[in-house]
C-alpha positions in Angstrom: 0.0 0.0 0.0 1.5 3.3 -0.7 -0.2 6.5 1.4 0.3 9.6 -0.4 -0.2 12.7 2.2 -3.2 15.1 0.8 -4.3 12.9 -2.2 -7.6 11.5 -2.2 -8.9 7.9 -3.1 -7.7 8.0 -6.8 -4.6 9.4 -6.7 -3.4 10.3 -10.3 -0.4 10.5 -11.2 2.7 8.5 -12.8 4.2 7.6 -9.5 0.8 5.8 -8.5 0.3 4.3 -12.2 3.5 2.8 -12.0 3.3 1.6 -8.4 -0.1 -0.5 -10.0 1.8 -1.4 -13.2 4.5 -2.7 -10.9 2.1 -4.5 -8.6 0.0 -6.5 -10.8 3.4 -7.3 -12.6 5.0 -9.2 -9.8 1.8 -10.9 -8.3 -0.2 -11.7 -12.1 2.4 -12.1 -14.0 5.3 -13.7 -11.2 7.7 -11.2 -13.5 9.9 -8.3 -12.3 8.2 -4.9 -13.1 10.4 -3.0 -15.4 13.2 -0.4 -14.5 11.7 3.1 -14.0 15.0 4.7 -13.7 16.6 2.8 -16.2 17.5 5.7 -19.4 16.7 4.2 -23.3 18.7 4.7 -25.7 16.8 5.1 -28.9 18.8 5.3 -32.1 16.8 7.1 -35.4 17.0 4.5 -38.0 19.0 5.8 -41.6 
């Protein structure tokens, strides 16, 4: 559970999203959620 001081019930934002995206992850799935942090490198095709 994450409490987020003077949010209400449906706390939008990315931090929440991802805290979701990461939780259904590990417990549906049995995978490790993906790296936030990590940067991507994205090279433009010729």
């Amino acid at each position: 559970m994450v409490y987020v001081p003077g949010a209400d019930h449906g706390a939008p934002g990315i931090f929440t999203e991802r805290k979701l995206v990461d939780f259904f992850v590990r417990n549906v799935f049995g995978q490790d959620p993906p790296n936030w942090n990590a940067t991507s490198t994205h090279f433009p095709s010729s």
